[in-house]
C-alpha positions, 0 to 999 in steps of 0.5 A: 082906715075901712070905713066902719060900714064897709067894715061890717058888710065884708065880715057879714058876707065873709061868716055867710060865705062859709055857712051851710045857708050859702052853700044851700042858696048856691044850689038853689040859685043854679036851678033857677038861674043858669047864669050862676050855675057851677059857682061855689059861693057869692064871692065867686060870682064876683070874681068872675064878673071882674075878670070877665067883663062880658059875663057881668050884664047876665049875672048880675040881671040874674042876681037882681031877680033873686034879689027882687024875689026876697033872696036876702043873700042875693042883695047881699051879693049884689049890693056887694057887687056896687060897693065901688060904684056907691064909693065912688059917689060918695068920694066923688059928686057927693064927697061934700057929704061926709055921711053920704056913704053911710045913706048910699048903702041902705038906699041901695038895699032897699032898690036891689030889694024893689028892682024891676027886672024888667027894666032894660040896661045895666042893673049896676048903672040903673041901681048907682042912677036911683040910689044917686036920685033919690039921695039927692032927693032927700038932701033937697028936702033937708036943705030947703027949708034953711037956705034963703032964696037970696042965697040961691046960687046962679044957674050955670051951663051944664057941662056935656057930661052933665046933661048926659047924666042929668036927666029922670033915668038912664033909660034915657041914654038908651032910648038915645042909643036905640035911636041911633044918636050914640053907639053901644060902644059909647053908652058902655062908656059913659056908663062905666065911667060917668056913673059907675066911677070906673077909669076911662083906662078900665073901661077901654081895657074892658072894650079891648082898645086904648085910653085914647080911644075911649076919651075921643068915643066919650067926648064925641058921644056926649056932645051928641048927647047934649042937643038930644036931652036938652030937647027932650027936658 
């Protein structure tokens, strides 16, 4: 069954799509942004960065300025865009939290409103690292109060995966790429997979190269990682 929320979104963008608004905004959204020019509708700016990979980067930086410009539609159609990603969080690192998707969606809205375009990197992966962020940060909030300290669970060794991830913000797995720790190949993946949710089949096929391939390029990347981040904690 589809979920009631997702529900909701997909008929709200299926009515925007067909109204004289969109057709407008797509007008509007070719003169400021050449990245969108010679797009019919949202739902096609979509299409395009799932069949072509390589364009995503550009179309959804330049969905993130009108988004942060106040562009309603725009935040429809990027949020939209990081729909899989807040499933997977959801369904994956936050699945103990049956309402978890419910807070995803509204915390991601209120981000893509407030994104700083500025920012270097994936707009998807930096949005899914925030939203995951400051949901986490709420729950924290939520349960401190009622668990005992007695009840406190044991500190355990971080797998490579979850150093790579855990820190403030994936800022900081490109200042590791930028410092020659990692390679661009090996943050694509890391990101594509560890926080945006996608296979590790997807992400080589988005790279042009085997499963195999992009399981050794993780593995070796993360265990670079780990002393590197583990320093800079």
């Amino acid at each position: 069954m589809t979920h009631p929320t997702l529900a909701e979104l997909d008929r709200q963008m299926h009515e925007l799509e067909a109204s004289p608004a969109a057709a407008a905004a797509m007008l509007r959204w070719a003169e400021a942004e050449p990245a969108l020019d010679g797009f019919a509708t949202p739902c096609a700016i979509l299409a395009r960065r799932r069949s072509h990979p390589e364009d995503a980067p550009a179309l959804l930086a330049a969905l993130s300025r009108l988004a942060a410009s106040g562009d309603d539609l725009a935040v429809r159609t990027l949020l939209k865009a990081l729909l899989p990603g807040l499933i997977t969080l959801a369904a994956g690192p936050l699945a103990d939290d049956p309402d978890a998707l419910d807070e995803l969606i509204p915390l991601a809205w209120e981000r893509i409103r407030t994104y700083p375009t500025h920012r270097p990197g994936s707009v998807a992966a930096n949005v899914l690292w925030d939203v995951r962020k400051r949901y986490r940060r709420h729950r924290e909030l939520e349960m401190a109060p009622r668990m005992p300290k007695s009840f406190q669970p044991s500190p355990v060794a971080p797998s490579a995966e979850e150093v790579a991830l855990g820190h403030s913000w994936v800022d900081d797995l490109h200042a590791a790429r930028q410092a020659g720790v990692i390679g661009a190949s090996a943050l694509a993946l890391i990101l594509r997979t560890r926080l945006e949710g996608a296979t590790l089949a997807e992400a080589a096929a988005e790279q042009h190269r085997t499963t195999a391939w992009a399981n050794c390029v993780r593995w070796r990347a993360e265990l670079r990682l780990r002393p590197v981040l583990d320093r800079a904690s």
